[in-house]
C-alpha positions as a Markdown table, in Angstrom:
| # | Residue | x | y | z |
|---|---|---|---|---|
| 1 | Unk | -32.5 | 0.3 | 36.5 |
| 2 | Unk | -29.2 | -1.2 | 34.7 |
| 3 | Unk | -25.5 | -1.6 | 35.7 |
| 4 | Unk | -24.0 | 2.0 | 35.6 |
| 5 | Unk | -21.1 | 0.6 | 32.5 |
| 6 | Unk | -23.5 | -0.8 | 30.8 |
| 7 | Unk | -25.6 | 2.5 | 30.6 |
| 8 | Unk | -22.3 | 4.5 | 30.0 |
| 9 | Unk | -21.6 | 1.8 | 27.1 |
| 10 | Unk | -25.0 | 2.1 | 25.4 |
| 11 | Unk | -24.2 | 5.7 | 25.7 |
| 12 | Unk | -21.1 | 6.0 | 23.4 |
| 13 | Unk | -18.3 | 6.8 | 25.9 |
| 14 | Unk | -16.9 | 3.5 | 25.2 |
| 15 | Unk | -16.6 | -0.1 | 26.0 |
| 16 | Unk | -17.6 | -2.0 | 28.7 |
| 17 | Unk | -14.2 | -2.7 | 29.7 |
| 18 | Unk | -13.5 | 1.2 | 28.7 |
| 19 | Unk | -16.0 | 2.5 | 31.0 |
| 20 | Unk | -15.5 | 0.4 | 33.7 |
| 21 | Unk | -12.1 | 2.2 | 34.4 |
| 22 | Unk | -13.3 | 5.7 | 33.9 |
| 23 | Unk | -15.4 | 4.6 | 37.0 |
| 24 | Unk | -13.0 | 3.1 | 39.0 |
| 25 | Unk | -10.8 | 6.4 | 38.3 |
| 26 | Unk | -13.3 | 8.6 | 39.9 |
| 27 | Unk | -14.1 | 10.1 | 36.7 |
| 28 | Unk | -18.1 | 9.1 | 36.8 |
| 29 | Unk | -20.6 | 11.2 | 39.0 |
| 30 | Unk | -24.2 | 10.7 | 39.5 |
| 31 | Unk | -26.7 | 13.9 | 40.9 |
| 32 | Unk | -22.9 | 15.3 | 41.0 |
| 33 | Unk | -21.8 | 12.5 | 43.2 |
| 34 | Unk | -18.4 | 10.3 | 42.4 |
| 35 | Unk | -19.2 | 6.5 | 42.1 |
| 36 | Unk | -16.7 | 4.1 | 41.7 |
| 37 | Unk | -18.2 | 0.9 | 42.4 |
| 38 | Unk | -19.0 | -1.0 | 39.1 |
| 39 | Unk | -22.4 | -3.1 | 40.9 |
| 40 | Unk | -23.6 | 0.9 | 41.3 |
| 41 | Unk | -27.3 | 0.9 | 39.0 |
| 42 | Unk | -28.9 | 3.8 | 37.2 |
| 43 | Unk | -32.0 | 5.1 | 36.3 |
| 44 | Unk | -31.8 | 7.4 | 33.3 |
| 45 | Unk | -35.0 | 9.0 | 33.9 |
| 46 | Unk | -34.0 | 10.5 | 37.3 |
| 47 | Unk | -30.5 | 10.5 | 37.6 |
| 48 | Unk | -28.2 | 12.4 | 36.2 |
| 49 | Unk | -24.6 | 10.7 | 34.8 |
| 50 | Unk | -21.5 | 12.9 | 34.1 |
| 51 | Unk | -18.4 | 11.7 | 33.2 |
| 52 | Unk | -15.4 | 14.4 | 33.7 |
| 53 | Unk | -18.1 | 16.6 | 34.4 |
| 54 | Unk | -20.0 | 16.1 | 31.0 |
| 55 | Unk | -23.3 | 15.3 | 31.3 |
| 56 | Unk | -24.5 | 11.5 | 29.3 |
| 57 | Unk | -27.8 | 10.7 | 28.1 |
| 58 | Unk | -28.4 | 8.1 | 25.3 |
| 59 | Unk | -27.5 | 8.5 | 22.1 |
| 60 | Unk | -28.8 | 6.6 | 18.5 |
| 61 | Unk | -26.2 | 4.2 | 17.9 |
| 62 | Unk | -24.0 | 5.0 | 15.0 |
| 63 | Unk | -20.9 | 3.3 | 13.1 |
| 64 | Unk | -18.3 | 4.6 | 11.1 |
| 65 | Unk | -15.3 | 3.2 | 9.2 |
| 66 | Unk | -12.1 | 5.5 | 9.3 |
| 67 | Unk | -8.7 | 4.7 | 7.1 |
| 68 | Unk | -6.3 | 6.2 | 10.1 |
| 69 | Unk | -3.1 | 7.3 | 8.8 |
| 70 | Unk | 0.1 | 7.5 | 11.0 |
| 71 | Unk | 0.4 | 9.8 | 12.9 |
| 72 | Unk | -3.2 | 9.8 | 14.6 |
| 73 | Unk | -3.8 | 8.4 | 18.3 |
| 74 | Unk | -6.9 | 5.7 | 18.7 |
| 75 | Unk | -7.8 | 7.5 | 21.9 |
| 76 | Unk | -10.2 | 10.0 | 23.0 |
| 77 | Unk | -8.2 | 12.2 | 25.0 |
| 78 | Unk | -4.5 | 13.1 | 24.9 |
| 79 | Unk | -2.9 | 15.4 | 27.5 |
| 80 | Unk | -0.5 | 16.8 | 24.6 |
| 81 | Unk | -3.3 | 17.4 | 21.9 |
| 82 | Unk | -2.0 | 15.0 | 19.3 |
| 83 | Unk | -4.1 | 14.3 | 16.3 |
| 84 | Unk | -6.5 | 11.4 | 16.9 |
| 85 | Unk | -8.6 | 9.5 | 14.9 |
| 86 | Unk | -12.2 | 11.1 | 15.8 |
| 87 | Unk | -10.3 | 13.8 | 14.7 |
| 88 | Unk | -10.7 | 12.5 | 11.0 |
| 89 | Unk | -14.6 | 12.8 | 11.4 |
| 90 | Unk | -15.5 | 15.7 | 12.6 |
| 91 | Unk | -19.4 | 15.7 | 11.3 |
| 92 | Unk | -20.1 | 13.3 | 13.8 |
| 93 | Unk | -22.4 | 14.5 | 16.4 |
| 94 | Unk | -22.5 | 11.4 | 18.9 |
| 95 | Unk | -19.8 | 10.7 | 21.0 |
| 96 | Unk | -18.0 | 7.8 | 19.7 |
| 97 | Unk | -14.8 | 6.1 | 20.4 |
| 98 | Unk | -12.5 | 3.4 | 18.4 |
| 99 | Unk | -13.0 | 0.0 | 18.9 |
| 100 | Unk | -9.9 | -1.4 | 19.1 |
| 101 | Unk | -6.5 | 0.3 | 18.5 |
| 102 | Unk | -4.0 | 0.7 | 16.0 |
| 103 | Unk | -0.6 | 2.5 | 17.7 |
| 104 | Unk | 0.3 | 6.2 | 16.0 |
| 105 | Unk | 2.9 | 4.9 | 14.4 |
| 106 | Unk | 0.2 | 2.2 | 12.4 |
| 107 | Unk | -2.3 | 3.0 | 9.7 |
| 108 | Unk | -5.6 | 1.2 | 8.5 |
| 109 | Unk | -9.2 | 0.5 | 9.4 |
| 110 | Unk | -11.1 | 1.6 | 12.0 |
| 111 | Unk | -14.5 | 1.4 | 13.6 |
| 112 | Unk | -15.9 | 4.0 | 15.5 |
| 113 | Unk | -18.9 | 3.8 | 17.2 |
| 114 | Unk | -21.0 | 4.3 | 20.6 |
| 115 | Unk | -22.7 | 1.1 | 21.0 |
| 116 | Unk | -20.9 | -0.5 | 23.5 |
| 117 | Unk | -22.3 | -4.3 | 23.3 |
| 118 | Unk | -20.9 | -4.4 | 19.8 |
| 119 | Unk | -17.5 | -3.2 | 20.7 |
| 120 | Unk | -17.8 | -5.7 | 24.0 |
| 121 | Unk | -18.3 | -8.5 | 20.9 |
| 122 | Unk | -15.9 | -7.7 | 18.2 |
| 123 | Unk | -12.9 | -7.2 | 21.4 |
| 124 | Unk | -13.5 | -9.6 | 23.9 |
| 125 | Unk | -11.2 | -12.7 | 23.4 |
| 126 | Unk | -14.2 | -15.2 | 24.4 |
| 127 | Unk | -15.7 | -14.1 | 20.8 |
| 128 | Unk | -12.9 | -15.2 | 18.7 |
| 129 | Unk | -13.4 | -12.1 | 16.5 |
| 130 | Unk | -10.1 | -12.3 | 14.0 |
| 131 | Unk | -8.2 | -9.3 | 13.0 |
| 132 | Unk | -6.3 | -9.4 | 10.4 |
| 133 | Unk | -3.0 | -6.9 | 9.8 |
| 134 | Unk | -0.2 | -6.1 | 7.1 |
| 135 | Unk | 2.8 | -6.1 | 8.4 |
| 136 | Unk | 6.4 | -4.9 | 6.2 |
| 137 | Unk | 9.6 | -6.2 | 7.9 |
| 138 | Unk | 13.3 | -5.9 | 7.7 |
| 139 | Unk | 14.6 | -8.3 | 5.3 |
| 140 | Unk | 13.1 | -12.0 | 4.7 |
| 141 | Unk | 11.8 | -14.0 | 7.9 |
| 142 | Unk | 13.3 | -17.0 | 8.5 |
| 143 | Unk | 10.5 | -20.4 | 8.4 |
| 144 | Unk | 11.1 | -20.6 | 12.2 |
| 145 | Unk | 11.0 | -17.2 | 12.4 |
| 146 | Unk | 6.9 | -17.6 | 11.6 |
| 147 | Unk | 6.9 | -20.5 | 12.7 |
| 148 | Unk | 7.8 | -19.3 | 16.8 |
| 149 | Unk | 5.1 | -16.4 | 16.3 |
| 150 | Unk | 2.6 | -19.4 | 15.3 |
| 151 | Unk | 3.2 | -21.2 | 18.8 |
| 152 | Unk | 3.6 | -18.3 | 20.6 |
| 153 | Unk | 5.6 | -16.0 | 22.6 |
| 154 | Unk | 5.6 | -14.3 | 26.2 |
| 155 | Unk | 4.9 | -10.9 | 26.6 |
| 156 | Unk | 4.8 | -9.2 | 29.7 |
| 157 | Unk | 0.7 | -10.2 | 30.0 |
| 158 | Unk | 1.7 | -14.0 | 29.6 |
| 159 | Unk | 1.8 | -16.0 | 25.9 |
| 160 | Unk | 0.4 | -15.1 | 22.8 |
| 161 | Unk | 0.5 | -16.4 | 19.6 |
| 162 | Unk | -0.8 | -15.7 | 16.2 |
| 163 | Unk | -3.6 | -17.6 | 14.4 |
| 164 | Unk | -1.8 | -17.7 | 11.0 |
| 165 | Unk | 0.5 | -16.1 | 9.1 |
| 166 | Unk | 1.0 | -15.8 | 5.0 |
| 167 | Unk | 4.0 | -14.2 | 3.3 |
| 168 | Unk | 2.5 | -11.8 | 0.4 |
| 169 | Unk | 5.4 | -10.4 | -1.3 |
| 170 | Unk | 9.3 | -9.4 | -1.2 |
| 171 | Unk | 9.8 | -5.7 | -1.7 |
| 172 | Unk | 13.0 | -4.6 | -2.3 |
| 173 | Unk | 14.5 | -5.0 | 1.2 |
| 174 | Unk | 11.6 | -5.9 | 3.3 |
| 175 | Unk | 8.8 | -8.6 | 3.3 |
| 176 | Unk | 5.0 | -7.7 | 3.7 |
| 177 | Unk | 3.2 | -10.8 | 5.9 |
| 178 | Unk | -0.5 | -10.7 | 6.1 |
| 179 | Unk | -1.1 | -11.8 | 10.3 |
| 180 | Unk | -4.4 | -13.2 | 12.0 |
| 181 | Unk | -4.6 | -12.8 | 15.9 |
| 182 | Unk | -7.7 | -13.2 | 17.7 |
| 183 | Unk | -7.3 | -10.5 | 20.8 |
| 184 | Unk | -5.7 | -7.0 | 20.6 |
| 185 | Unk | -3.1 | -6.4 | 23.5 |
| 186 | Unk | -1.8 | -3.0 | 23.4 |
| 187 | Unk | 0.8 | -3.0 | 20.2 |
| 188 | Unk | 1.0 | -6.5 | 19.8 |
| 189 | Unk | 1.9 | -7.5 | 16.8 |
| 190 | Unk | 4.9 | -5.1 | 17.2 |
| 191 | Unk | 5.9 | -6.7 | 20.4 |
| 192 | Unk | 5.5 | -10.1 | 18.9 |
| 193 | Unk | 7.1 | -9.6 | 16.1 |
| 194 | Unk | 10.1 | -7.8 | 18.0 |
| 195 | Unk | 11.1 | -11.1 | 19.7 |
| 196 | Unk | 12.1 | -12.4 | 15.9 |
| 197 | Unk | 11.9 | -9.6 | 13.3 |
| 198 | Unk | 12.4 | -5.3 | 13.0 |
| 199 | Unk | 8.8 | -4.0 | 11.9 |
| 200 | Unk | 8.7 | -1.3 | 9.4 |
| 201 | Unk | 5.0 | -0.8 | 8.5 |
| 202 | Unk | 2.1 | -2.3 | 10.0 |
| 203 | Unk | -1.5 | -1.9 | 8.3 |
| 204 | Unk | -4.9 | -3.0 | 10.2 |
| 205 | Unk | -6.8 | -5.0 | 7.3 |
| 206 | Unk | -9.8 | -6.2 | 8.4 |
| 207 | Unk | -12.0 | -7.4 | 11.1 |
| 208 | Unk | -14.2 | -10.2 | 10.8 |
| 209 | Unk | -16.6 | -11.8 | 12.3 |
| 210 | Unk | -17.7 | -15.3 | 12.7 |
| 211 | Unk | -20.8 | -15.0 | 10.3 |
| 212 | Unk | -19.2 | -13.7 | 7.3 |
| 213 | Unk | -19.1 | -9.9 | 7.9 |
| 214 | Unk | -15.3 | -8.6 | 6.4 |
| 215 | Unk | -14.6 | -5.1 | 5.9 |
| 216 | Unk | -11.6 | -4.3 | 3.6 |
| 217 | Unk | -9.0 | -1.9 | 4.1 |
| 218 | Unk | -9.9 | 1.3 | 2.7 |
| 219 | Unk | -7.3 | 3.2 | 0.5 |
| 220 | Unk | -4.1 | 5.1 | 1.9 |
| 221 | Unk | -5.5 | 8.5 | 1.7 |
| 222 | Unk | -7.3 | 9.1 | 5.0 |
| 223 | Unk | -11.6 | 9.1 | 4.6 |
| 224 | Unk | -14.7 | 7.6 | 6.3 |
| 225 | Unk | -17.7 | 6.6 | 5.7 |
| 226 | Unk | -21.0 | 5.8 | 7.5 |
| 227 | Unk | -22.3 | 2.6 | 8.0 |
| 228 | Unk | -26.1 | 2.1 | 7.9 |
């Protein structure tokens, strides 16, 4: 037997934190019966788990790397059929979600994947996973402009702040920063940076973890590729 998320996690329909609200939604059924309490336990070998009526079962764990263009939501299901990111890889036969998210109107790396500990790893604040991003903004950021975002602001989920932050380059009107947070509130660099400065382009870099592991930005064109 094993805690209910963690057996929908290892599955592939999404992180810990991911699954847990699909439960308490309702959305989760075992031997066709809704559960919503996250202590509920599962036996894979004689229950049966749906989720929106789909039946789960275990999956091989897989990981991909996607560039996202704009335009594309980091989401699995959208009411109005936008474009989304698992949308870029279609050859994929396990259900896999992104880890992370990077708003429609933001391009760059992406991980997609169904293991569910992994994701739980590289999102969770207690891990201190950095992510880095490339952000273009209006004109030329004043020093205490950076130097605000660097002891933090308040959001509406309480103060945040970023780890560091490097000018790159002046281009033509705009200035490109390179920023490190730790965490990923929903569109936070863009609400950060809209205490102190317009944001005109924001790239997701990298991600790296603490022993060494970077992955690059891939180029603008939109492609994947498996990792083994």
């Amino acid at each position: 037997m094993e805690r209910l998320n963690k057996f929908l996690a290892h599955a592939g329909v999404g992180s810990r934190r991911q699954v847990e609200t699909l439960i308490q939604r309702g959305r989760v059924a075992i031997n066709g019966k809704v559960v919503r309490e996250l202590a509920t336990h599962v036996d894979a070998a004689i229950h049966k788990v749906s989720v929106d009526g789909q039946p789960i079962r275990s999956e091989r764990k897989v990981y991909w790397v996607v560039n996202k263009p704009r335009g594309y939501l980091c989401t699995n299901y959208d009411p109005s059929g936008r474009p989304r990111a698992i949308d870029l890889v279609p050859q994929i036969a396990q259900r896999v979600y992104t880890v992370g998210r990077l708003d429609e109107a933001s391009e760059g790396l992406l991980l997609l994947t169904n293991d569910g500990d992994l994701a739980n790893r590289l999102m969770h604040p207690r891990f201190g996973v950095e992510k880095t991003y490339l952000v273009q903004v209006a004109g030329d950021p004043a020093p205490e402009d950076l130097k605000q975002l660097l002891k933090g602001v308040w959001l509406s989920e309480g103060h945040v702040k970023a780890m560091r932050i490097k000018r790159e380059k002046r281009q033509k009107d705009s200035t490109w920063l390179r920023i490190v947070l730790n965490e990923g509130k929903n569109r936070e660099i863009r609400r950060m940076l809209a205490k102190r400065v317009a944001v005109a382009l924001l790239i997701g870099a990298s991600t790296n973890l603490r022993r060494g592991l970077a992955a690059p930005v891939a180029a603008r064109a939109a492609h994947s590729g498996r990792v083994d």
